[in-house]
DODRENMI-913445 format. One record per residue (C-alpha): residue in one letter; chain; x, y, z. Coordinates in steps of 0.05 Angstrom, whole numbers, plus 32768, in hexadecimal, padded with zeros to 4 digits. Example, Ala and Ser with C-alpha at 12.3 -4.5 7.8 and 13.67 -1.06 7.14 Angstrom:
// residues 2
node code:A; unit:A; east:80F6; north:7FA6; up:809C
node code:S; unit:A; east:8111; north:7FEB; up:808F
// end
This chain:
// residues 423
node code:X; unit:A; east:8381; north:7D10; up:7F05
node code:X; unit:A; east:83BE; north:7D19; up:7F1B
node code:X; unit:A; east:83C8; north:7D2B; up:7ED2
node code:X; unit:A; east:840F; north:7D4B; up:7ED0
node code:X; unit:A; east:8408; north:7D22; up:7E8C
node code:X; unit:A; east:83EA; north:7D60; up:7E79
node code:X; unit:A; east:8423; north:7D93; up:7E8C
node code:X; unit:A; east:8436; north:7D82; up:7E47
node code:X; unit:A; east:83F9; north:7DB6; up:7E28
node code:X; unit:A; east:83D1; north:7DEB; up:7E35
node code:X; unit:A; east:8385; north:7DE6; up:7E25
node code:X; unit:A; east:8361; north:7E27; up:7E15
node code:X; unit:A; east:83A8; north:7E4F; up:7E1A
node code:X; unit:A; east:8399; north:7E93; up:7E1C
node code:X; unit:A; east:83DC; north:7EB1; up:7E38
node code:X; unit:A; east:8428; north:7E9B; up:7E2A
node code:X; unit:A; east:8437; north:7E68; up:7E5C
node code:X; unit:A; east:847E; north:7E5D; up:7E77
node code:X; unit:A; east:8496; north:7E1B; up:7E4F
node code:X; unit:A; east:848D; north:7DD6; up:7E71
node code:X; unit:A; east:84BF; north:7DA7; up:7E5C
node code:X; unit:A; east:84BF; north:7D4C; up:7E73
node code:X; unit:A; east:84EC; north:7D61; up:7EA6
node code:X; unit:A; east:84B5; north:7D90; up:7ECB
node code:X; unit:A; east:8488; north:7D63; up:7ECC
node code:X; unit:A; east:84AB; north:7D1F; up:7EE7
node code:X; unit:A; east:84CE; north:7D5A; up:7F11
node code:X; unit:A; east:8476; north:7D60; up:7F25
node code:X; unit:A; east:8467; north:7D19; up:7F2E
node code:X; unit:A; east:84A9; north:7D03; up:7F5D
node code:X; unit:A; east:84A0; north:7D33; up:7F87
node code:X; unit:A; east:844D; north:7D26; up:7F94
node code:X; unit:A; east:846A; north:7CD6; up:7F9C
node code:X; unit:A; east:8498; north:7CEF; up:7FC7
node code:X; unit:A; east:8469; north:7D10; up:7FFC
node code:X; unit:A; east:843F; north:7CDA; up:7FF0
node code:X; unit:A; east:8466; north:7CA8; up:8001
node code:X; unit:A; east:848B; north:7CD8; up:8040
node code:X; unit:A; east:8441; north:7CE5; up:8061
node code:X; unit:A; east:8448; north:7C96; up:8054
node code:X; unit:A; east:847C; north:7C80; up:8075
node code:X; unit:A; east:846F; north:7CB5; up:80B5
node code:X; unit:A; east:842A; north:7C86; up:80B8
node code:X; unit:A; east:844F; north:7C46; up:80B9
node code:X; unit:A; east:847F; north:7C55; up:80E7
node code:X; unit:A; east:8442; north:7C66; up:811A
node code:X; unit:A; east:8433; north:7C26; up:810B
node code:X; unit:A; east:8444; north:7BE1; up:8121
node code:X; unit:A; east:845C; north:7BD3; up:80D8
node code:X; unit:A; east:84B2; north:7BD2; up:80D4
node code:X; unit:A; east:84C4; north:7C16; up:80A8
node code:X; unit:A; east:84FA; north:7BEE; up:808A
node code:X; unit:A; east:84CB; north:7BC4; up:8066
node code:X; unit:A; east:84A5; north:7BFC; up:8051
node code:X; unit:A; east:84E2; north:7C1D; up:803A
node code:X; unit:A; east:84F7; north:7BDC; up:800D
node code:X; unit:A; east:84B5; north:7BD6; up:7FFB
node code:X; unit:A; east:84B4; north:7C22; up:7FE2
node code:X; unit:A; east:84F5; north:7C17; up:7FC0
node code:X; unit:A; east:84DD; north:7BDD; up:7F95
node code:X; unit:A; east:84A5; north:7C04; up:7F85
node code:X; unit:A; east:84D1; north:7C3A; up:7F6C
node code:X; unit:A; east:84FC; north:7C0E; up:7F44
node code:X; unit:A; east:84C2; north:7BE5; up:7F1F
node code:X; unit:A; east:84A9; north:7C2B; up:7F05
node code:X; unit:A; east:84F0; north:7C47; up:7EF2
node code:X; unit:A; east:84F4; north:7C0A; up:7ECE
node code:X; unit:A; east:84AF; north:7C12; up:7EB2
node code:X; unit:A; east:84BF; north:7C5F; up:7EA0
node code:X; unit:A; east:8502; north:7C4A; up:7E77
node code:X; unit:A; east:84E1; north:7C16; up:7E52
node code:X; unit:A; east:84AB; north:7C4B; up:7E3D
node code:X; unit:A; east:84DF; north:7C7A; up:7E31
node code:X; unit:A; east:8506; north:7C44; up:7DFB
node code:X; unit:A; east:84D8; north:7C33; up:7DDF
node code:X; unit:A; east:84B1; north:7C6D; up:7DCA
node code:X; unit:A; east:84F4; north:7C83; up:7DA9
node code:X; unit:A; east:84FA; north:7C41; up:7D91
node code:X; unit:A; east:84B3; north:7C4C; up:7D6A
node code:X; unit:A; east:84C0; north:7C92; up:7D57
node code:X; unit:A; east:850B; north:7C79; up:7D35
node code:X; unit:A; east:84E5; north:7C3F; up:7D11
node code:X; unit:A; east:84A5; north:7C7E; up:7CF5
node code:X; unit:A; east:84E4; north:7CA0; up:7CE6
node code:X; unit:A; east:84F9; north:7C79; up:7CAE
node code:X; unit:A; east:84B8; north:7C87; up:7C8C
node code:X; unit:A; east:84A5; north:7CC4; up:7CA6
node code:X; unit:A; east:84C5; north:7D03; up:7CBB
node code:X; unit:A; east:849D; north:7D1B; up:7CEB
node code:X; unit:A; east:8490; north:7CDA; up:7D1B
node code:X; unit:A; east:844F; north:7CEF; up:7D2E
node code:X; unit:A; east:8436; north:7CC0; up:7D69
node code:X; unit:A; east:83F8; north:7CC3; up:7D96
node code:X; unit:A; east:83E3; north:7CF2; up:7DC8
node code:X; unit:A; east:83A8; north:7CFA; up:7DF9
node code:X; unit:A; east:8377; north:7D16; up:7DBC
node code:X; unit:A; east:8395; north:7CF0; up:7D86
node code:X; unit:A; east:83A1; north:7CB6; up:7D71
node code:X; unit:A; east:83D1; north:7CA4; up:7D41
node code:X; unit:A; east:83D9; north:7C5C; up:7D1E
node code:X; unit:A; east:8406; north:7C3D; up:7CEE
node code:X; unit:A; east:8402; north:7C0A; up:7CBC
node code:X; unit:A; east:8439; north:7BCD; up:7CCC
node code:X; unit:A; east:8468; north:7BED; up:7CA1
node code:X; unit:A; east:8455; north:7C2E; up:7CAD
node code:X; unit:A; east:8440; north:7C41; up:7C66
node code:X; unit:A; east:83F8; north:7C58; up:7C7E
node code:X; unit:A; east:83F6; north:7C8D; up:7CB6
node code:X; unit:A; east:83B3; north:7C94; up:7CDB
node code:X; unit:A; east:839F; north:7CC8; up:7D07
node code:X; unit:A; east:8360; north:7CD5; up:7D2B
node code:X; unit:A; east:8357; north:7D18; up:7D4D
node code:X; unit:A; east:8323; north:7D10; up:7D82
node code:X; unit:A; east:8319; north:7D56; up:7D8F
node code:X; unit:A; east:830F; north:7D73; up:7D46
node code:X; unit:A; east:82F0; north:7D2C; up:7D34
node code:X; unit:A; east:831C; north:7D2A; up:7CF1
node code:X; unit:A; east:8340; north:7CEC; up:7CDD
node code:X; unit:A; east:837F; north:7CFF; up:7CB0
node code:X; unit:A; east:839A; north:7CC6; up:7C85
node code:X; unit:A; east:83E2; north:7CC3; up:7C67
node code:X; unit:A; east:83F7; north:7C8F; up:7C34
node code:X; unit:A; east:8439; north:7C8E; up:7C0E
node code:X; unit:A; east:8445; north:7C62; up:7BD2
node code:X; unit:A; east:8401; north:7C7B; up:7BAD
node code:X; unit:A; east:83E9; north:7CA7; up:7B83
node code:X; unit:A; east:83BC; north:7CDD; up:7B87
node code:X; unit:A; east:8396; north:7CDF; up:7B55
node code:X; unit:A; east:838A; north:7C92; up:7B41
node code:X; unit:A; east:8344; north:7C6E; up:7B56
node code:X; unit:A; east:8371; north:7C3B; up:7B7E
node code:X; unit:A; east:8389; north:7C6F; up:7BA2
node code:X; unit:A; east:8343; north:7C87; up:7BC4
node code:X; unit:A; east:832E; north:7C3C; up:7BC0
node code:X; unit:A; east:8369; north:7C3A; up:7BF8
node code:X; unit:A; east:835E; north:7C74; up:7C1F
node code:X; unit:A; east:830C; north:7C5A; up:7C20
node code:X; unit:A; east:832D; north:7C19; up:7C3F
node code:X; unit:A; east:8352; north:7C44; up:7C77
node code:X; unit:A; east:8310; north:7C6A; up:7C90
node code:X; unit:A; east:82F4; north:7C28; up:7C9E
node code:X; unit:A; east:8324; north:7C08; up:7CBA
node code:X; unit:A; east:8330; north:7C46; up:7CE7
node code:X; unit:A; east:82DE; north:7C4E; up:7CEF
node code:X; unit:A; east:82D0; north:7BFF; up:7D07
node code:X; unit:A; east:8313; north:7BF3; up:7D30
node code:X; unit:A; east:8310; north:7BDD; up:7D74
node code:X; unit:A; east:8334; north:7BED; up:7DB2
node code:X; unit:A; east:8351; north:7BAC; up:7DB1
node code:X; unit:A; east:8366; north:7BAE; up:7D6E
node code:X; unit:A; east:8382; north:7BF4; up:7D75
node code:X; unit:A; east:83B0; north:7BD4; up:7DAA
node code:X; unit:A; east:83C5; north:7B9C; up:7D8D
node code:X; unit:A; east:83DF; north:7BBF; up:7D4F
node code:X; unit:A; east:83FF; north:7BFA; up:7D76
node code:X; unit:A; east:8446; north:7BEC; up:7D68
node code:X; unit:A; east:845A; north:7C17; up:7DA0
node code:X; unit:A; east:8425; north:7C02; up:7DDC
node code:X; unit:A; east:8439; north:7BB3; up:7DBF
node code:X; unit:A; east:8481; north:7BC2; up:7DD4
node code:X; unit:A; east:847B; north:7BDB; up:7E15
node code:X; unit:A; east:844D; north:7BA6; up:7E2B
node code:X; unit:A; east:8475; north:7B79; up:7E0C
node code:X; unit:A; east:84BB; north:7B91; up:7E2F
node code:X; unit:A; east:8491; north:7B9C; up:7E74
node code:X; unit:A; east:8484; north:7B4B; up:7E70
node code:X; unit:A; east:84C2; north:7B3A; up:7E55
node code:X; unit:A; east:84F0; north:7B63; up:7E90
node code:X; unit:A; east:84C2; north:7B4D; up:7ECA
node code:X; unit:A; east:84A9; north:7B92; up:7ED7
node code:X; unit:A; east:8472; north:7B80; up:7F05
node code:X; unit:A; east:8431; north:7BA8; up:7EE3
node code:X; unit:A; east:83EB; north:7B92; up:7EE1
node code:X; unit:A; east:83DD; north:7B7E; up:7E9D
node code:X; unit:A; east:838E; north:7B79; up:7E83
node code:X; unit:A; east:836F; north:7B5F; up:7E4D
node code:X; unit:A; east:8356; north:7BA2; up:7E17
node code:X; unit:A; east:830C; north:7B93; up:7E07
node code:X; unit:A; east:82F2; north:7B87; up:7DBE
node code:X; unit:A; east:82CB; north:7BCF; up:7DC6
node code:X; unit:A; east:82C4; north:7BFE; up:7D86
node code:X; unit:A; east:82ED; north:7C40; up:7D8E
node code:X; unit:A; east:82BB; north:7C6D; up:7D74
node code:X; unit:A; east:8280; north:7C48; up:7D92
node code:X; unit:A; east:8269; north:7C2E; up:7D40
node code:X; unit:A; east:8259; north:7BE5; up:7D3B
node code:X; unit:A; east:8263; north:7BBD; up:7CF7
node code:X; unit:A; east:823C; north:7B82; up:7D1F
node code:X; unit:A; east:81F6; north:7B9C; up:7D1A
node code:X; unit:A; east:81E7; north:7B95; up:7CD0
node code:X; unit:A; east:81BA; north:7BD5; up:7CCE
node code:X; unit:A; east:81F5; north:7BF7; up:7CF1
node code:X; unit:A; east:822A; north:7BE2; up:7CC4
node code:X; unit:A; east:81FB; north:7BEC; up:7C82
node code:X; unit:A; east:81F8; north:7C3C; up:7CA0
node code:X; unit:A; east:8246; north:7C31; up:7CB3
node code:X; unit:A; east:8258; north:7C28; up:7C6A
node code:X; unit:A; east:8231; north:7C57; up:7C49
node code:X; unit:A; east:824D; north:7C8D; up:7C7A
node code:X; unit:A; east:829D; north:7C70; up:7C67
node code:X; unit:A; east:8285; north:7C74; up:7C1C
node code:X; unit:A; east:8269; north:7CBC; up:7C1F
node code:X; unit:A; east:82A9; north:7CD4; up:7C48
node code:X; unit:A; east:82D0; north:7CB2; up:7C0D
node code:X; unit:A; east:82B2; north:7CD0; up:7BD4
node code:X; unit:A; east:82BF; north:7D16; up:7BF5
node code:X; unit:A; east:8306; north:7D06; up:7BFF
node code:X; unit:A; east:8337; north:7D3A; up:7BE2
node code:X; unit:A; east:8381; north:7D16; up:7BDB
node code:X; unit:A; east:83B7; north:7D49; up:7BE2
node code:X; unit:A; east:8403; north:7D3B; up:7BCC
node code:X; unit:A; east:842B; north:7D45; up:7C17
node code:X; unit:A; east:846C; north:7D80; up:7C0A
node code:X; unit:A; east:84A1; north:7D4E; up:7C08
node code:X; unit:A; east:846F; north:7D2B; up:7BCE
node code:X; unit:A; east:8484; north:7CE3; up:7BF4
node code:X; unit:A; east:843A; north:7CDE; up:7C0A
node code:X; unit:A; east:83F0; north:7CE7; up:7C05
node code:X; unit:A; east:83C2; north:7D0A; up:7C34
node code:X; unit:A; east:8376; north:7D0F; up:7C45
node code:X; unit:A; east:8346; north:7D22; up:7C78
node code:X; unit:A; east:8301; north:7D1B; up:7C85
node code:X; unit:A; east:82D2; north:7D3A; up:7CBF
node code:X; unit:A; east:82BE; north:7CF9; up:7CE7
node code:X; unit:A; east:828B; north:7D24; up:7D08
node code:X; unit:A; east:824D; north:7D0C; up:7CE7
node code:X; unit:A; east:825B; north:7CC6; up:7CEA
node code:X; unit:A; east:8260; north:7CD6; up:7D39
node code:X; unit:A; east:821F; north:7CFC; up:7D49
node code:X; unit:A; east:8214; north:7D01; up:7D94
node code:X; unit:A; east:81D8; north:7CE3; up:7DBA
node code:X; unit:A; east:81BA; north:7CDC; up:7DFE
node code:X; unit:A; east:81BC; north:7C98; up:7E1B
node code:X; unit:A; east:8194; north:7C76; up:7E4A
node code:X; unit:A; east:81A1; north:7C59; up:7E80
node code:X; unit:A; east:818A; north:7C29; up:7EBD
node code:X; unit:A; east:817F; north:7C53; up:7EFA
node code:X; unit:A; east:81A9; north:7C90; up:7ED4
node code:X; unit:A; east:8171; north:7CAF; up:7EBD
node code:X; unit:A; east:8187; north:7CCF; up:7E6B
node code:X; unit:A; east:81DB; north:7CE0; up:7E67
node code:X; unit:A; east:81EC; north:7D08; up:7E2F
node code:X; unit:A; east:8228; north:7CF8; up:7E13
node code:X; unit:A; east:824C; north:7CF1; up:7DCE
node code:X; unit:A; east:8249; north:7CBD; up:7DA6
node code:X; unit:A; east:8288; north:7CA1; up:7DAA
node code:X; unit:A; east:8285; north:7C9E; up:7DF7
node code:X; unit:A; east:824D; north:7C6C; up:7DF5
node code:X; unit:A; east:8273; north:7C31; up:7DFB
node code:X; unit:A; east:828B; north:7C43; up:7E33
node code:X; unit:A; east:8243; north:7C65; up:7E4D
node code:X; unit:A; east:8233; north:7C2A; up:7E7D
node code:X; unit:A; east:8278; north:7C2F; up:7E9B
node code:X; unit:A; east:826F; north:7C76; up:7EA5
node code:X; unit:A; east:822E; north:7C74; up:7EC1
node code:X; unit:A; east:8241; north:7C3C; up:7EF3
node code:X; unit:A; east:8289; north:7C4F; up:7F0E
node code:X; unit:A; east:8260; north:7C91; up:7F16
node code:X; unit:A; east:822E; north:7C7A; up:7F43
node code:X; unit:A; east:825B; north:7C46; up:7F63
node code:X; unit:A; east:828B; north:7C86; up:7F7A
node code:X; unit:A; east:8251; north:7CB3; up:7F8F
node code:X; unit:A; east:826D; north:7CE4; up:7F50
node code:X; unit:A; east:8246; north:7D12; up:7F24
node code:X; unit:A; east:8245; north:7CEE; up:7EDB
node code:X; unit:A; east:8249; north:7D2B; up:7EBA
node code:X; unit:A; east:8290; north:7D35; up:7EE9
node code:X; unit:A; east:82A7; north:7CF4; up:7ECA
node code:X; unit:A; east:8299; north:7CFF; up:7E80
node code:X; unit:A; east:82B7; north:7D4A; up:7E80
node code:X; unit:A; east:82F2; north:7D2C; up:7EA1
node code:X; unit:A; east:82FC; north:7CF7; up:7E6D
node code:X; unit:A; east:82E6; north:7D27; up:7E31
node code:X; unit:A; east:8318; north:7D61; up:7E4D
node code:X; unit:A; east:834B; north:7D2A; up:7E5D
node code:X; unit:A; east:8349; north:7CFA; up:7E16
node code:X; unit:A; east:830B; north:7D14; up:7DF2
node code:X; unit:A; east:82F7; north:7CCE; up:7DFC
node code:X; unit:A; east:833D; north:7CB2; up:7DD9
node code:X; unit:A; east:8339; north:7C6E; up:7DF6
node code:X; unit:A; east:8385; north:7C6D; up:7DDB
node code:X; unit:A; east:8397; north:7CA9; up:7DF2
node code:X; unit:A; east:83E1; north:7CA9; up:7E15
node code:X; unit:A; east:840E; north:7CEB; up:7E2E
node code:X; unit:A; east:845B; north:7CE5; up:7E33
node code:X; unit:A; east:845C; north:7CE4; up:7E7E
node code:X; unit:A; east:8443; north:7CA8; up:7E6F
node code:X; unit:A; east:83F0; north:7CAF; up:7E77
node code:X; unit:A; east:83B3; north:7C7E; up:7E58
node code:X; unit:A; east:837B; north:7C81; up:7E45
node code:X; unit:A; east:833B; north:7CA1; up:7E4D
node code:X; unit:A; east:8347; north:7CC0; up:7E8E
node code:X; unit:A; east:8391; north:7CC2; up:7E82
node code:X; unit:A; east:83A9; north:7CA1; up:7EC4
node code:X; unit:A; east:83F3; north:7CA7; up:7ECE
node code:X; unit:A; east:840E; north:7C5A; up:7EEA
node code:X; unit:A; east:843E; north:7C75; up:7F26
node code:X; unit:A; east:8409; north:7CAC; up:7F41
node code:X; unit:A; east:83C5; north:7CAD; up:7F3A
node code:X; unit:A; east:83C4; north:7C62; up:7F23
node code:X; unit:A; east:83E2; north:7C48; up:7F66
node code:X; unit:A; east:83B6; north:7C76; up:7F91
node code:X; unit:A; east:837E; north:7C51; up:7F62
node code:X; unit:A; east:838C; north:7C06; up:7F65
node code:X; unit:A; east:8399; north:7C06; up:7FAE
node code:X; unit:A; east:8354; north:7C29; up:7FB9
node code:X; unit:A; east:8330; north:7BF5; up:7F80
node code:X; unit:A; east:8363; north:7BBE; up:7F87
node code:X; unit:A; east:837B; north:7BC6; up:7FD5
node code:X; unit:A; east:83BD; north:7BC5; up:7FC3
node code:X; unit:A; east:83EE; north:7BF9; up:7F9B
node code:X; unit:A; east:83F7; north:7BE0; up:7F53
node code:X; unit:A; east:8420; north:7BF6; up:7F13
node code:X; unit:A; east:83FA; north:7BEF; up:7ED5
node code:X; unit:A; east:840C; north:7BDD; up:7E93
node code:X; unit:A; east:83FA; north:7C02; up:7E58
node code:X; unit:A; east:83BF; north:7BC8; up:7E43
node code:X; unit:A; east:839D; north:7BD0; up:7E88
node code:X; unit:A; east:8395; north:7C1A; up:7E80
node code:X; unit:A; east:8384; north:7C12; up:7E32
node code:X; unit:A; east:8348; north:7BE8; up:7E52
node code:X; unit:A; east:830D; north:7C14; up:7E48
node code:X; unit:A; east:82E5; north:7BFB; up:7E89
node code:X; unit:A; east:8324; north:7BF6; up:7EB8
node code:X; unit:A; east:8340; north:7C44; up:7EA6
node code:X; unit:A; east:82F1; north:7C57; up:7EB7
node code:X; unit:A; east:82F1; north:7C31; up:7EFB
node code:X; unit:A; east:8339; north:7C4E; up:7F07
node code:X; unit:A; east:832B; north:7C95; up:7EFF
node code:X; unit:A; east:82E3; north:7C90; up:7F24
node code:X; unit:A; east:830B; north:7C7C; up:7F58
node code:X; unit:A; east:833C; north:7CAE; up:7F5A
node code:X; unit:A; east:8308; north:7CE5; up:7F55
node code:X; unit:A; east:82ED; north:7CC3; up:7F96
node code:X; unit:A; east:8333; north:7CC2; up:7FB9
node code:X; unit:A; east:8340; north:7D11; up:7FAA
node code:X; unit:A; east:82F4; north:7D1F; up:7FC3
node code:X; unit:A; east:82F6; north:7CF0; up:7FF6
node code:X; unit:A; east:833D; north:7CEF; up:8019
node code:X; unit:A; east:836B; north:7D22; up:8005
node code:X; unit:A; east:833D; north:7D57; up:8004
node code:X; unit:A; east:830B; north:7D3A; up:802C
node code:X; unit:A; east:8318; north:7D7B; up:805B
node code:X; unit:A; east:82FE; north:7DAF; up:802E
node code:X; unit:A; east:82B3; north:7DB9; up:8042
node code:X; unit:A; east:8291; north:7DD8; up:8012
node code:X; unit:A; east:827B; north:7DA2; up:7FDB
node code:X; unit:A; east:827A; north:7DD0; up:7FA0
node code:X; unit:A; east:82BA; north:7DEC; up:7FB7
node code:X; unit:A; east:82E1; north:7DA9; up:7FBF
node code:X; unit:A; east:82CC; north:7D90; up:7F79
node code:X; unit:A; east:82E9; north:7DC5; up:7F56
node code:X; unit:A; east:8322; north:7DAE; up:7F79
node code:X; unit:A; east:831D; north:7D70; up:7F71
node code:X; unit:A; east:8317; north:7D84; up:7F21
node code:X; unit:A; east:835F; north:7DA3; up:7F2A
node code:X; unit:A; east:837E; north:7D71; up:7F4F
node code:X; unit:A; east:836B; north:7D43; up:7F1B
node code:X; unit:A; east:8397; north:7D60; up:7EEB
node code:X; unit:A; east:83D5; north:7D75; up:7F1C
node code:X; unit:A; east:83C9; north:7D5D; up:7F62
node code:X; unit:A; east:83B2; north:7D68; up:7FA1
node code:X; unit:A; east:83F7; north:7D90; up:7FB5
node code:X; unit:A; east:83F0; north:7DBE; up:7F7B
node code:X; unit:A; east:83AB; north:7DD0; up:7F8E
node code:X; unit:A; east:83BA; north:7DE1; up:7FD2
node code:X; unit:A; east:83FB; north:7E0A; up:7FB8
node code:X; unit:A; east:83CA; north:7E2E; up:7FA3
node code:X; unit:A; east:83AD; north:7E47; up:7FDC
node code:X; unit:A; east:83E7; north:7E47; up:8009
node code:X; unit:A; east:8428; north:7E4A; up:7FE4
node code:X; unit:A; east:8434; north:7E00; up:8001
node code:X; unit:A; east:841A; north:7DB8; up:7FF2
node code:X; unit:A; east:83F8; north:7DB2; up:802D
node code:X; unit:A; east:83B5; north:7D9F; up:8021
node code:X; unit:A; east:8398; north:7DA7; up:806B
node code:X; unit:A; east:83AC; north:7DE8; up:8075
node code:X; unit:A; east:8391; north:7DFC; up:802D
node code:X; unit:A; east:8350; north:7DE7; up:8042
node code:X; unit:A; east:834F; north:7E18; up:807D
node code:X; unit:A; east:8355; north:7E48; up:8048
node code:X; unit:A; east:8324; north:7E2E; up:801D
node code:X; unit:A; east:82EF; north:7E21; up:804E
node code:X; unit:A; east:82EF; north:7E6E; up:8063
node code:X; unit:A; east:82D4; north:7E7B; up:8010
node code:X; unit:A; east:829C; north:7E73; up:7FF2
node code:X; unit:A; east:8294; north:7E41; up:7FB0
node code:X; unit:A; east:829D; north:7E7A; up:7F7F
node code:X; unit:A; east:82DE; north:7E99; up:7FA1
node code:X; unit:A; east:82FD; north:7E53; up:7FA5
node code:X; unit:A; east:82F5; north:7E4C; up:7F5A
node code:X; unit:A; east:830D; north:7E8F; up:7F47
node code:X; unit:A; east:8348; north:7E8B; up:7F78
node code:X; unit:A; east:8355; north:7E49; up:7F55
node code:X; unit:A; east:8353; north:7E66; up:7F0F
node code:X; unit:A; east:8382; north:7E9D; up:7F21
node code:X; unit:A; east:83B3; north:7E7A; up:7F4D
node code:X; unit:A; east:83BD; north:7E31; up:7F38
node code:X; unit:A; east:8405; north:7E28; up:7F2B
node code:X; unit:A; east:83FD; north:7E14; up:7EE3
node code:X; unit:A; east:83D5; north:7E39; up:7EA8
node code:X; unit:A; east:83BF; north:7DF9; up:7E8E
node code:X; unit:A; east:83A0; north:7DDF; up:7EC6
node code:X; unit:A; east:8381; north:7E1C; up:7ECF
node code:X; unit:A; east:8362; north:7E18; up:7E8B
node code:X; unit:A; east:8350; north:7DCF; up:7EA4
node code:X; unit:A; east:8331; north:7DE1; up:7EDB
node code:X; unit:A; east:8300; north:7E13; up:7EA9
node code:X; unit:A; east:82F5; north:7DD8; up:7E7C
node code:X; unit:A; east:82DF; north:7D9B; up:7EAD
node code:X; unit:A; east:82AD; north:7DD3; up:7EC6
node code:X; unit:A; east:828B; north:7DEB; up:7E8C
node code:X; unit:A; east:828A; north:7DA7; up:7E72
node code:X; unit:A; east:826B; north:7D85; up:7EA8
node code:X; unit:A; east:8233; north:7DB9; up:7EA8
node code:X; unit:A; east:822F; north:7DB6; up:7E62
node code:X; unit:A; east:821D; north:7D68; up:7E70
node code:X; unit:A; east:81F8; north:7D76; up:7EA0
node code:X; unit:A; east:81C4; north:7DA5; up:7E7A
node code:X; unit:A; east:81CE; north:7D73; up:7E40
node code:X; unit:A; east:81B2; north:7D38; up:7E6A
node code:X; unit:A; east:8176; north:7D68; up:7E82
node code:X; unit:A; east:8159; north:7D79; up:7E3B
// end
């Protein structure tokens, strides 16, 4: 999406690339707004609506998502001061990980959804007594059955800023986060959660607790992968969609915001794998959430005026909603295909990029091709090559490594789906 979130790291580096600091990429996202929101006002003031209501309009948009940035901002230093006191290294979430703490951060849980290991840190036990692996078998659980709800509510961090968002009168579109398992396991079914606890006990007796450097702390970490094997779902009308395991709570979303945006599934679920690894918690520093890691002040208002007919900011807990982030994304898949590169001909050729402009705009894409951010007059350029020359033009010319190594990734995923869903 527009995914400067993602400036932050390179996937699949294979070269040095030049340092990207914060800076470069809200540097990235004001001045996208900006043009946005200048081709904007040259449309109203064709119009029969006053510019100077536009303009105030504009301006309170701009100061509800300063707002919304510095409250971000305080309080994820806030969060990383109070880990601090426990822990050295504040380790907090990211697009592939998640990390959770205990209340007072004596446990530290984290998840990494691309490796599928879960690392658990406890201080005030010991390594080698019975208690202590009766605790850590307590943590793999908890981690294994919690829900995307649950993971919200006891986010110290995500609690804050919704909390401060409310409590200034930032206006942002709050949502209720469903009661959905993270890793797609159920404890409900009681065949499911007899299989569920035999798979936490085996990955407890193999547990090897290590004393951390600093000897404050013990460590573990077990290979989740088993306990999430993949598995091709069916669905109405969808025909069999291959997909992991852990994605198939969200399958029916998939499937449907697919269809309802005239997108290729597979499209969707590389997107979301390449974007989160299907980290419902996932969250970036820009700030980005969720599973398609939609950033509020860009993609999200192209998004909710498209699904919701008017521009709105979103709180953390809307984009933490499973279903919403799904429909949101869809749509802005549908608005890069659709409208702002509507003018490239070729299909093939506008969803790659379409793929690329997911993760760092429209303007950067045509950059590409021209030097400048004018989309239109890339497209002459692009409609003059075939498919394969747009992609490899694309590959060697984007103006940032990582989205280059994006651009491979969505691809070879979304085939990989594809062939997936075919065998």
């Amino acid at each position: 999406m527009k995914r400067s979130a993602k400036l932050l790291t390179a996937l699949l580096a294979i070269l040095p690339a030049a340092p990207v600091t914060t800076a470069d990429i809200w540097g990235e996202l004001e001045r996208e707004a900006g043009e946005l929101d200048s081709a904007a006002e040259r449309s109203v003031e064709a119009s029969t609506k006053k510019p100077t209501e536009f303009e105030l309009y504009k301006k309170r948009q701009q100061e509800e998502f300063a707002a919304y940035r510095k409250i971000f901002e305080e309080e994820l230093d806030n969060y990383k001061k109070a880990i601090k006191k426990r822990w050295p290294d504040p380790e907090v979430s990211s697009q592939k990980v998640w990390v959770s703490y205990t209340q007072d951060y004596a446990v530290k849980r984290a998840v990494d959804f691309e490796s599928n290991t879960l690392t658990i840190s406890a201080q005030g036990v010991q390594a080698n007594q019975k208690a202590a692996v009766k605790k850590f078998e307590d943590q793999i659980r908890q981690v294994l059955t919690t829900t995307v709800s649950g993971a919200f509510e006891t986010d110290q961090f995500a609690s804050a800023v919704e909390a401060r968002i409310k409590r200034e009168g930032v206006k942002a579109k709050t949502s209720k986060v469903p009661n959905s398992s993270i890793f797609g396991l159920s404890s409900a079914d009681k065949k499911k959660a007899e299989l569920l606890e035999k798979r936490v006990k085996e990955l407890a007796s193999k547990l090897e607790l290590k004393r951390s450097q600093d000897g404050k702390a013990v460590t573990a970490s077990v290979d989740i992968s088993k306990v999430l094997k993949s598995k091709k779902a069916s669905r109405p009308n969808a025909g069999a969609v291959a997909m992991p395991a852990r994605a198939e709570a969200y399958a029916d979303r998939i499937v449907a915001e697919s269809q309802r945006r005239d997108l290729e599934t597979s499209l969707v679920l590389a997107v979301i794998q390449t974007e989160s690894a299907f980290n419902p918690m996932a969250r970036s520093g820009v700030p980005a959430y969720g599973l398609m890691q939609i950033v509020p002040k860009t993609a999200g208002l192209d998004a909710t005026e498209y699904v919701y007919g008017k521009q709105t900011l979103l709180a953390p807990s809307a984009l933490y909603n499973p279903d919403q982030n799904i429909e949101l994304g869809a749509a802005y898949l549908w608005i890069l295909n659709n409208r702002y590169l509507k003018k490239i001909e070729d299909p093939l050729s506008r969803y790659y990029c379409v793929i690329a402009a997911y993760n760092t705009g429209a303007g950067n894409v045509a950059k590409a091709f021209t030097g400048k951010r004018n989309v239109n007059q890339a497209a002459k350029i692009i409609n003059k090559m075939s498919p394969e020359q747009v992609y490899n033009h694309l590959i060697k010319n984007l103006p940032y490594e990582e989205t280059q190594n994006y651009l491979k990734k969505v691809v070879r995923r979304a085939e990989g789906y594809k062939k997936a869903s075919q065998t």
